[in-house]
N, CA, C and O atoms as a Tinker XYZ file with bonds, in Angstrom:
   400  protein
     1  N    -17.936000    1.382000  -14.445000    73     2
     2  CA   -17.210000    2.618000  -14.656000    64     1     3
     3  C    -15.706000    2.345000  -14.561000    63     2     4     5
     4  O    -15.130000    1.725000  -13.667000    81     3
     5  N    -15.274000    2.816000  -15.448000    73     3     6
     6  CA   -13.532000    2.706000  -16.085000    64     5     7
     7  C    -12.900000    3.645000  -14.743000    63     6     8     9
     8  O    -13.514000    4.688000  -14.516000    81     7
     9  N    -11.907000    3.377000  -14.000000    73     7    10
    10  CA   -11.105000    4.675000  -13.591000    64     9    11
    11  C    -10.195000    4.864000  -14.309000    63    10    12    13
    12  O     -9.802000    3.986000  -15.077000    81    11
    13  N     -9.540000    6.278000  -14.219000    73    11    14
    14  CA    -8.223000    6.517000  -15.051000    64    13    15
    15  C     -7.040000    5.967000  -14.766000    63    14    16    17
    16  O     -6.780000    6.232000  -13.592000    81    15
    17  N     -6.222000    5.352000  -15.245000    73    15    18
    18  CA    -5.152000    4.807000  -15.190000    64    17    19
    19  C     -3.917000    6.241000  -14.768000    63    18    20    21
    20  O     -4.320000    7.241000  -15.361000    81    19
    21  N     -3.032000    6.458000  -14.214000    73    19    22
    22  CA    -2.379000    7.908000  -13.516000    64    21    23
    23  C     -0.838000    6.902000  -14.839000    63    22    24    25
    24  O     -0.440000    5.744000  -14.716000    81    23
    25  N     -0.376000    7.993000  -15.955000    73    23    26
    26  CA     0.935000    8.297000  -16.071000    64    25    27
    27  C      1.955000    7.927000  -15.106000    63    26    28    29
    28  O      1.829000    7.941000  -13.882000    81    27
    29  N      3.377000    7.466000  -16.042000    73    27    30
    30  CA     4.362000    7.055000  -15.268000    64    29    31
    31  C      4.577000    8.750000  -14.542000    63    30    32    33
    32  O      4.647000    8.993000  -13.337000    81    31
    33  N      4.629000    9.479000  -15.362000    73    31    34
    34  CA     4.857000   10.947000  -14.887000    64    33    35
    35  C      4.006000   11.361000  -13.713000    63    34    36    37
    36  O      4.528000   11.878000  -12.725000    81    35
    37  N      2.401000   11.097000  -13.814000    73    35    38
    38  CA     1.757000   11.684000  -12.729000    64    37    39
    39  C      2.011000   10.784000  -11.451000    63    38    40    41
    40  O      2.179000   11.157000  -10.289000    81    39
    41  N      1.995000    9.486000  -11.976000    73    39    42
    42  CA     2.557000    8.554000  -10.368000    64    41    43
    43  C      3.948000    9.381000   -9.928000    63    42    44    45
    44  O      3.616000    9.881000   -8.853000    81    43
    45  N      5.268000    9.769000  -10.181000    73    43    46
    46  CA     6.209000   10.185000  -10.019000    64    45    47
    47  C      5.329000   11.228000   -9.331000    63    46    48    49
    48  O      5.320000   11.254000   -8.100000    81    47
    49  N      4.760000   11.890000   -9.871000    73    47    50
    50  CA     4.424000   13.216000   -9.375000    64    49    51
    51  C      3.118000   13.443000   -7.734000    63    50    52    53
    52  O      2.916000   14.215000   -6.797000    81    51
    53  N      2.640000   12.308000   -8.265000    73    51    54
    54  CA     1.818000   12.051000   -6.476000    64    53    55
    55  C      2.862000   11.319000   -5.721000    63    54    56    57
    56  O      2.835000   11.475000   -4.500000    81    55
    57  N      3.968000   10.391000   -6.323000    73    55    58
    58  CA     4.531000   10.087000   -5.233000    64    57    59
    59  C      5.256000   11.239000   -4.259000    63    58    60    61
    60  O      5.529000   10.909000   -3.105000    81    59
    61  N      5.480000   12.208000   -4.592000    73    59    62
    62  CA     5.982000   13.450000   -3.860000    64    61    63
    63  C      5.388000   13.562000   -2.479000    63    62    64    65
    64  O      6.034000   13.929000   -1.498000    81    63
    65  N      3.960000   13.179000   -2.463000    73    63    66
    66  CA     3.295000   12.994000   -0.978000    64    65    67
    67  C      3.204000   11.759000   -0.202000    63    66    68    69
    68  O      2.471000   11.693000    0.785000    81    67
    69  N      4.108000   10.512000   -0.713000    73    67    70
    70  CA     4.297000    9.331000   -0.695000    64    69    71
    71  C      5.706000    8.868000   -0.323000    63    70    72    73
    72  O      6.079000    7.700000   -0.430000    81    71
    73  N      6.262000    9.616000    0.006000    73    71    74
    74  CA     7.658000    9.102000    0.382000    64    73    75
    75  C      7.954000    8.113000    0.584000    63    74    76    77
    76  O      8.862000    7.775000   -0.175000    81    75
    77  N      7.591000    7.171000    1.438000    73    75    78
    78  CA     8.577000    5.997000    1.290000    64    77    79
    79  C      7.560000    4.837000    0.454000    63    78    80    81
    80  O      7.454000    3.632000    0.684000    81    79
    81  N      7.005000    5.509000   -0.384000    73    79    82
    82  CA     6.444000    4.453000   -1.845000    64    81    83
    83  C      7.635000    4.937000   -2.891000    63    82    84    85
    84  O      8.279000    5.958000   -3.133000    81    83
    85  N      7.496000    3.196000   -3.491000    73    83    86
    86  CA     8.223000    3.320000   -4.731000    64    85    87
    87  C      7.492000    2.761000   -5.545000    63    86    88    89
    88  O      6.749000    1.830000   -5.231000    81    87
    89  N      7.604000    3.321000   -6.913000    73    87    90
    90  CA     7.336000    2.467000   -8.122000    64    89    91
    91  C      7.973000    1.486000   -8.678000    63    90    92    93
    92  O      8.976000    1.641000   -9.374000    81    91
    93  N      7.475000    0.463000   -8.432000    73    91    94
    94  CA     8.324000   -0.906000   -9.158000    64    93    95
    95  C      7.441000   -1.592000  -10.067000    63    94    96    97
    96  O      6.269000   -1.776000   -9.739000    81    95
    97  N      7.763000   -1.879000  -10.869000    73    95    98
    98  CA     7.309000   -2.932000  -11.786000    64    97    99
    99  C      5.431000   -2.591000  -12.144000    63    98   100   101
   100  O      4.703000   -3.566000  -12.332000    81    99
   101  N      4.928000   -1.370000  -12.189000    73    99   102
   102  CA     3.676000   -1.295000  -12.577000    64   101   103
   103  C      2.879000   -1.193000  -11.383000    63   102   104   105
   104  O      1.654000   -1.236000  -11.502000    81   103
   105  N      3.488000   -1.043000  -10.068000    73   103   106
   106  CA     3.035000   -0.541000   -8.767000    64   105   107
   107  C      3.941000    0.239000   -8.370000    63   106   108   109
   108  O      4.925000    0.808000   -8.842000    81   107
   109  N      3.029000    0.088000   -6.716000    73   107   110
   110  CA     3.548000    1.277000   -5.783000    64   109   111
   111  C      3.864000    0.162000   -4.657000    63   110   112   113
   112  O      3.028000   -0.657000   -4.275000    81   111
   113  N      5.329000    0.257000   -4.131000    73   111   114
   114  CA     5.251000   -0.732000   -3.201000    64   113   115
   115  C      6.146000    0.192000   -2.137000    63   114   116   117
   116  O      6.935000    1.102000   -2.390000    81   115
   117  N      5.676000   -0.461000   -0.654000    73   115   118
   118  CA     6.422000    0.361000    0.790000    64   117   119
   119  C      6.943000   -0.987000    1.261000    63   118   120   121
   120  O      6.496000   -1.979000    0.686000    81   119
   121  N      7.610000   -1.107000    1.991000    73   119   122
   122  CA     8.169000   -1.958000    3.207000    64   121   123
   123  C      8.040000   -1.909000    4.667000    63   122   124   125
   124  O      8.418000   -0.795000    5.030000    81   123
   125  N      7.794000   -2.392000    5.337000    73   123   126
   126  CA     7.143000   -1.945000    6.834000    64   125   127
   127  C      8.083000   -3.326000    7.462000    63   126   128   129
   128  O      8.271000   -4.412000    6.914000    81   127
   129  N      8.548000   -2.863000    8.725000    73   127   130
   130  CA     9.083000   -3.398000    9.797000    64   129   131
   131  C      8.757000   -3.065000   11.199000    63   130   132   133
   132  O      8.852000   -1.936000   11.680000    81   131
   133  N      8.304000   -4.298000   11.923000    73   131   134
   134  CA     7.864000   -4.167000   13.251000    64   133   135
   135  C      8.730000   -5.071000   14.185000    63   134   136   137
   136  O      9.726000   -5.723000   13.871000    81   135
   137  N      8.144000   -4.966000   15.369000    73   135   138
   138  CA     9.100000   -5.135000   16.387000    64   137   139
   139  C      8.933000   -6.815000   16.413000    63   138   140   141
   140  O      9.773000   -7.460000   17.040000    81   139
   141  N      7.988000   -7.410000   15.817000    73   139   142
   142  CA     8.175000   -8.766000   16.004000    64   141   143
   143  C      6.341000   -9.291000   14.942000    63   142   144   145
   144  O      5.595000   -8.480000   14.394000    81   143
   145  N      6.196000  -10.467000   14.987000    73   143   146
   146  CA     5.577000  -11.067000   14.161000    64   145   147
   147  C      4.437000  -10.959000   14.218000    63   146   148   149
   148  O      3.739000  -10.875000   13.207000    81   147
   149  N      3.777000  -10.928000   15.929000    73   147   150
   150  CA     2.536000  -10.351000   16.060000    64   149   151
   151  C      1.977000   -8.972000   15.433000    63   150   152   153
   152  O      0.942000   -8.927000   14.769000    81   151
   153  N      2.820000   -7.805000   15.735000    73   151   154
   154  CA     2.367000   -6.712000   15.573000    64   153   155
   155  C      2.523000   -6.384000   13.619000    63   154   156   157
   156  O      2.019000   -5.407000   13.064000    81   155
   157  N      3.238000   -7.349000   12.993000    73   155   158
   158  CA     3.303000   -7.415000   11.792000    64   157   159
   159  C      1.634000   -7.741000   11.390000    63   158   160   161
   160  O      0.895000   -7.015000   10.726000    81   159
   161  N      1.301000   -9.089000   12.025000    73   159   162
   162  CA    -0.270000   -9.786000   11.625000    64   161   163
   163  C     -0.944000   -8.771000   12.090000    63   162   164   165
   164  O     -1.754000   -8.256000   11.320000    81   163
   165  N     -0.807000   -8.258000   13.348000    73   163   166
   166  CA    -1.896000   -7.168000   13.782000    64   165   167
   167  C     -2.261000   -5.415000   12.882000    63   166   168   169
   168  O     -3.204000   -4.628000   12.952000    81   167
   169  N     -0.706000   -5.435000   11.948000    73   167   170
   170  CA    -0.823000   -4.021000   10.785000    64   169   171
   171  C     -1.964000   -5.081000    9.914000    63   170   172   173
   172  O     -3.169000   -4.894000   10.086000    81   171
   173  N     -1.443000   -6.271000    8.915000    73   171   174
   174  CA    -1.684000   -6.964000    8.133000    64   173   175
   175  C     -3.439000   -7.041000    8.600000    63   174   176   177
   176  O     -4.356000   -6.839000    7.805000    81   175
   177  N     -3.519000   -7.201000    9.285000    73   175   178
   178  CA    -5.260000   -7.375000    9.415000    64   177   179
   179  C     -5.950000   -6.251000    9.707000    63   178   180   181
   180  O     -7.181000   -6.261000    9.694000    81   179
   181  N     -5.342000   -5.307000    9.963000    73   179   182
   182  CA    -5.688000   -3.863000    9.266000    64   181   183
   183  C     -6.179000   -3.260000    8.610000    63   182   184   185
   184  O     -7.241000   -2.638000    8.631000    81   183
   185  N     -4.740000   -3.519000    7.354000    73   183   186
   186  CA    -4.710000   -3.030000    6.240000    64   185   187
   187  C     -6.280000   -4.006000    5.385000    63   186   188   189
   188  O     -7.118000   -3.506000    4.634000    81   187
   189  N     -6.198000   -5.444000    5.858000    73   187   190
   190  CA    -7.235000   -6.467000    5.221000    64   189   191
   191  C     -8.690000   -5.589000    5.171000    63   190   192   193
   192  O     -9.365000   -5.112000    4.259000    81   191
   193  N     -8.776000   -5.626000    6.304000    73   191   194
   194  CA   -10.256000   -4.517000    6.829000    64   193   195
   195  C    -10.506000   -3.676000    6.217000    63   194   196   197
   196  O    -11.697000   -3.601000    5.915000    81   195
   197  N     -9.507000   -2.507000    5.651000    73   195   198
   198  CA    -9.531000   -1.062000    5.129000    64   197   199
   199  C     -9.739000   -1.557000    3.936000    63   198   200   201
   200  O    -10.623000   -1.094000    3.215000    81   199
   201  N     -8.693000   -2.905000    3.430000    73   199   202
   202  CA    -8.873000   -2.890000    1.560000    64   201   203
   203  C    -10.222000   -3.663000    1.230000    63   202   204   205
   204  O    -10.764000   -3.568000    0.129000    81   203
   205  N    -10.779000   -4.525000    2.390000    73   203   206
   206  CA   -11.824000   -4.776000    1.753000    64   205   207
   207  C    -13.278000   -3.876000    2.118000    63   206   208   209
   208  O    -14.204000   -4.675000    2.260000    81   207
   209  N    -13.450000   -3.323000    2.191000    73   207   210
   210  CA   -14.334000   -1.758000    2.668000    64   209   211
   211  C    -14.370000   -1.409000    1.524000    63   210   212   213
   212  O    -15.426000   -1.337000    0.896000    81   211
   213  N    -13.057000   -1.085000    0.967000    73   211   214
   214  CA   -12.463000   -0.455000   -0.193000    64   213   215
   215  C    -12.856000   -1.335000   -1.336000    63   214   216   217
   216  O    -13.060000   -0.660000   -2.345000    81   215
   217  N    -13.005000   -2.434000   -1.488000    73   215   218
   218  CA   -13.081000   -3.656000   -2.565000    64   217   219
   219  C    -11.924000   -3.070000   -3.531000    63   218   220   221
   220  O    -12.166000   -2.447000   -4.565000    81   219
   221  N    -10.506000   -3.390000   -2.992000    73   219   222
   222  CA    -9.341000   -2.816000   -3.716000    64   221   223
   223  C     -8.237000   -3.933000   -2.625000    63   222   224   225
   224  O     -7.867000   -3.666000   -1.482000    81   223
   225  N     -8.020000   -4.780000   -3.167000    73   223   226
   226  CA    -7.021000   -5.669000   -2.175000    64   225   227
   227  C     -5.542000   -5.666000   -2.771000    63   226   228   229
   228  O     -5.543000   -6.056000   -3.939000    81   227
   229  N     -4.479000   -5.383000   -2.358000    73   227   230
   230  CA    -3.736000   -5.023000   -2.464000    64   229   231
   231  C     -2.599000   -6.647000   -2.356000    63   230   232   233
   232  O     -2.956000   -7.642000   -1.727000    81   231
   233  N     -1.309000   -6.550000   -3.089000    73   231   234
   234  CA    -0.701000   -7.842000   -2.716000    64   233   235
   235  C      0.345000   -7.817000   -1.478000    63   234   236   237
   236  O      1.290000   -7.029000   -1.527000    81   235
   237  N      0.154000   -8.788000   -0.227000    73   235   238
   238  CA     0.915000   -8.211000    1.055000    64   237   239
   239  C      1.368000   -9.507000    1.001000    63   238   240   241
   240  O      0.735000  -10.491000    0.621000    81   239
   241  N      2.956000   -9.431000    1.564000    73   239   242
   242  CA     3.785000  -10.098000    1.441000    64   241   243
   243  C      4.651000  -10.226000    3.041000    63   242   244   245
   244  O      5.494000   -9.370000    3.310000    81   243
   245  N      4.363000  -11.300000    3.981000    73   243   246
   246  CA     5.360000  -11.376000    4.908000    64   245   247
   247  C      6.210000  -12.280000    5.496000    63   246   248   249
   248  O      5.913000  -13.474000    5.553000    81   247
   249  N      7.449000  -11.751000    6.032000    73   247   250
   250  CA     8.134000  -12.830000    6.724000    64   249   251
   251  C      8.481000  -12.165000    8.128000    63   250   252   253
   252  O      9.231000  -11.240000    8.441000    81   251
   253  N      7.905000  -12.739000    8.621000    73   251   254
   254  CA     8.405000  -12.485000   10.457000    64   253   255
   255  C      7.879000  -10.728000   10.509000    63   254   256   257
   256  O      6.822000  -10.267000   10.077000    81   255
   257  N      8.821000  -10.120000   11.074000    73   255   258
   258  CA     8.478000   -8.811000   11.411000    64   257   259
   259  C      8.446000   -7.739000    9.947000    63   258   260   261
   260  O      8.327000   -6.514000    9.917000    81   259
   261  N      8.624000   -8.859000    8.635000    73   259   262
   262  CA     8.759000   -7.499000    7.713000    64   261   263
   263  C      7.479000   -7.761000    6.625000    63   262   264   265
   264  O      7.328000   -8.919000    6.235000    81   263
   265  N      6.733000   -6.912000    6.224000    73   263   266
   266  CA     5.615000   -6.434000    5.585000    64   265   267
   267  C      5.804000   -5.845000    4.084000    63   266   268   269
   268  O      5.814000   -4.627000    3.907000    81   267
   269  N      5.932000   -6.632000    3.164000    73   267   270
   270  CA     5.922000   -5.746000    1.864000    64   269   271
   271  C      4.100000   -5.514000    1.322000    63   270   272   273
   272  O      3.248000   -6.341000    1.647000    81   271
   273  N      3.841000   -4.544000    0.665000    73   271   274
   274  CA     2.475000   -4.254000    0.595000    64   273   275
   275  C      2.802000   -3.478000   -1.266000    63   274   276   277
   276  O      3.743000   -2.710000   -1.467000    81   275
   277  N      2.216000   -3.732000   -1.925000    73   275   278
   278  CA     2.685000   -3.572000   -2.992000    64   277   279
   279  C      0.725000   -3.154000   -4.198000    63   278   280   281
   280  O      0.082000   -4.123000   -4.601000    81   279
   281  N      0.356000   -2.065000   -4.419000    73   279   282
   282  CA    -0.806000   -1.744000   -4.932000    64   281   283
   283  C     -0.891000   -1.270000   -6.352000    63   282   284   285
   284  O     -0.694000   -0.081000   -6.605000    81   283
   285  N     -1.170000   -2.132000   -7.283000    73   283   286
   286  CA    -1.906000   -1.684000   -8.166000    64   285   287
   287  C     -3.274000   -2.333000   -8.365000    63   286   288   289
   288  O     -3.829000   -3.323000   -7.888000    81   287
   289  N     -3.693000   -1.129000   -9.502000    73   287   290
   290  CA    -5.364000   -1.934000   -9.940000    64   289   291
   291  C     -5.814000   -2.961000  -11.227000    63   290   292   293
   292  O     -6.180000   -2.737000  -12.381000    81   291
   293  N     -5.642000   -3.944000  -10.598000    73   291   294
   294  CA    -5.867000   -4.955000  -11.270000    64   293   295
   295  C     -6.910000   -5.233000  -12.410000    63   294   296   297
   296  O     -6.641000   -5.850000  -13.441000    81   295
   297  N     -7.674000   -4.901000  -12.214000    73   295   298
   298  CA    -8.497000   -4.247000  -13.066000    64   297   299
   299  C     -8.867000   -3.745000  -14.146000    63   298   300   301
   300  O     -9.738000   -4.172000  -14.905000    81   299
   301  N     -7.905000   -2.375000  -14.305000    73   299   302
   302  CA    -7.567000   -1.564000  -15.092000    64   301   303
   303  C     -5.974000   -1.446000  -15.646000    63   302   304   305
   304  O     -5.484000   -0.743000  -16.530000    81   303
   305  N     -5.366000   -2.479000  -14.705000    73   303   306
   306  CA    -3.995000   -2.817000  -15.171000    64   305   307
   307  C     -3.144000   -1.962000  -15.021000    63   306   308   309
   308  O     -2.213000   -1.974000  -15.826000    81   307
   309  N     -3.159000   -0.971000  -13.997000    73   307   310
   310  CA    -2.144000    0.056000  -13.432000    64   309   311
   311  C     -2.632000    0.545000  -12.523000    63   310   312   313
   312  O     -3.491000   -0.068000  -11.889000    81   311
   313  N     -2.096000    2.254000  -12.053000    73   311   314
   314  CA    -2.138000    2.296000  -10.681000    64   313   315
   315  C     -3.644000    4.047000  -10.721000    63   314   316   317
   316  O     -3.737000    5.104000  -11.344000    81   315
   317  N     -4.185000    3.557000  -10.003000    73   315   318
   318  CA    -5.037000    4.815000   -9.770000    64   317   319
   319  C     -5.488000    5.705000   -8.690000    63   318   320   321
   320  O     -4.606000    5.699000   -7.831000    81   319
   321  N     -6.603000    6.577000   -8.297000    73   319   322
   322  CA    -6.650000    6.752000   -7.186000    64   321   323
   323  C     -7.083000    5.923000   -6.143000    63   322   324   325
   324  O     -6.908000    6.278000   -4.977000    81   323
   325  N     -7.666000    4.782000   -6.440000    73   323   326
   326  CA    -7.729000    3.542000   -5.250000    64   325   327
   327  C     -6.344000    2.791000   -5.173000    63   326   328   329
   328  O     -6.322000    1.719000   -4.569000    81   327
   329  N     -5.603000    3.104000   -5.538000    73   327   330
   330  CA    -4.278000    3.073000   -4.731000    64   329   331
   331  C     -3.459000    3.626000   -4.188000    63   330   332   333
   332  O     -2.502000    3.003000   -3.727000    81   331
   333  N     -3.598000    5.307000   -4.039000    73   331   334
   334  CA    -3.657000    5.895000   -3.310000    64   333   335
   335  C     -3.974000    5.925000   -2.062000    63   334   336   337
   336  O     -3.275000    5.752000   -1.063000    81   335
   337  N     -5.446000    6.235000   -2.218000    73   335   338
   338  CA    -6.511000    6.078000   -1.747000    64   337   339
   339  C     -5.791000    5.176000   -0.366000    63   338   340   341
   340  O     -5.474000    5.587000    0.750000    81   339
   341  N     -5.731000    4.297000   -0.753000    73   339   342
   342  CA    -5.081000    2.816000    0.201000    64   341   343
   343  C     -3.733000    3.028000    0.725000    63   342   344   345
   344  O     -3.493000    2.650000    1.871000    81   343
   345  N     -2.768000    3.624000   -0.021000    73   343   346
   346  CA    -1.477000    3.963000    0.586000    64   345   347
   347  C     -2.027000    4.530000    1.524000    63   346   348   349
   348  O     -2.175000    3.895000    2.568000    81   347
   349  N     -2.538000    6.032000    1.420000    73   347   350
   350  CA    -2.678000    6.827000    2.701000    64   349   351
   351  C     -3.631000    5.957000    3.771000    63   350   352   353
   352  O     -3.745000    6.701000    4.745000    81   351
   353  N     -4.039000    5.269000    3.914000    73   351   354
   354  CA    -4.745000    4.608000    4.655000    64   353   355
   355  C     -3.940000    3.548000    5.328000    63   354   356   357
   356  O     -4.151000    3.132000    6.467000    81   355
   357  N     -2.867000    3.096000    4.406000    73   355   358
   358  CA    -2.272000    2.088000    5.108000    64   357   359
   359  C     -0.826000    2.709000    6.036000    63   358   360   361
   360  O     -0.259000    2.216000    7.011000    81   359
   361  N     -0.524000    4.053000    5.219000    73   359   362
   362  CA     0.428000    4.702000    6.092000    64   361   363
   363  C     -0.064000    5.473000    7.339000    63   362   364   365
   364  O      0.755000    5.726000    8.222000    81   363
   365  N     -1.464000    5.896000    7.476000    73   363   366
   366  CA    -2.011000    5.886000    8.692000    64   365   367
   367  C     -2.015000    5.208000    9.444000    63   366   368   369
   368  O     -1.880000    5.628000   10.593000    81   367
   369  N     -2.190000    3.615000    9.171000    73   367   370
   370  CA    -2.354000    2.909000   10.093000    64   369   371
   371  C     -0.728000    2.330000   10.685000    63   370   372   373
   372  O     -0.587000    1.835000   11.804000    81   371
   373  N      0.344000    2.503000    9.746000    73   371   374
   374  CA     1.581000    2.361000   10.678000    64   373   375
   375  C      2.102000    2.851000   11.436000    63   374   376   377
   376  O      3.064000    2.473000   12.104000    81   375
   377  N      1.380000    4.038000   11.450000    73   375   378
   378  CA     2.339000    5.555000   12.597000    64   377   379
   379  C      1.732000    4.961000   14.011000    63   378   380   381
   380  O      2.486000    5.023000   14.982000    81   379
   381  N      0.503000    4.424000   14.183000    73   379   382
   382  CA     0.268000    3.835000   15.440000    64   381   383
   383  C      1.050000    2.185000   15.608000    63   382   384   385
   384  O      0.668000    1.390000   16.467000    81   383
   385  N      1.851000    1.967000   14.915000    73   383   386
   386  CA     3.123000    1.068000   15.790000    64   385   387
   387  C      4.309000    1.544000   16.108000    63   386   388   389
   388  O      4.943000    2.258000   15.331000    81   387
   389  N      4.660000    1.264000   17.070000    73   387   390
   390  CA     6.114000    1.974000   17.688000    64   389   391
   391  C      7.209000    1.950000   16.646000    63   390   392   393
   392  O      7.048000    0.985000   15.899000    81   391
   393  N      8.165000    2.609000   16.369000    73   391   394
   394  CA     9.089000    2.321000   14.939000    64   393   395
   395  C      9.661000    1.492000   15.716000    63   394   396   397
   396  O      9.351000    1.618000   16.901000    81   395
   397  N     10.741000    0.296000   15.343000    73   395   398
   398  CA    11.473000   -0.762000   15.640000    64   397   399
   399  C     13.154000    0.077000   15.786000    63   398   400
   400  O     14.153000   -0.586000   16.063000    81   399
């Protein structure tokens, strides 16, 4: 089963509940900063858990305390509701680290 691929317009338009996602380059990418390197690996293996549940793995990118996480569907070659889907899941799981 095909999912729908979401418009540059409708991504603009769910990002409204997405704030600190941006659209770059044919995704949705956030930036995350923690207080040090552990608690970076400890989001990062997280997020691993949730995306593979999900069978939707996302590309995560780190150096030291900073986390780029960047989702589209590979798949279908743009962005859908399993990337969503995964934002809100992964922005759940940052509100339980202390902000830096």
């Amino acid at each position: 089963m095909t999912m729908p691929v979401y418009s540059s317009q409708a991504i603009m338009e769910k990002l409204n509940d997405f704030p600190q996602w941006k659209l770059i380059s044919e995704a949705i990418e956030r930036d995350f900063v923690f207080k040090n390197f552990s608690e970076a690996l400890a989001f990062i293996v997280q997020i691993g858990i949730a995306a593979e549940k999900m069978n939707h793995h996302p590309e995560i990118f780190n150096v030291y305390n900073k986390v780029k996480i960047r989702l589209n569907t590979h798949s279908v070659q743009g962005i859908t509701d399993l990337d969503f889907d995964l934002a809100k899941k992964i922005d759940a799981a940052f509100v339980k680290f202390q902000p830096v």
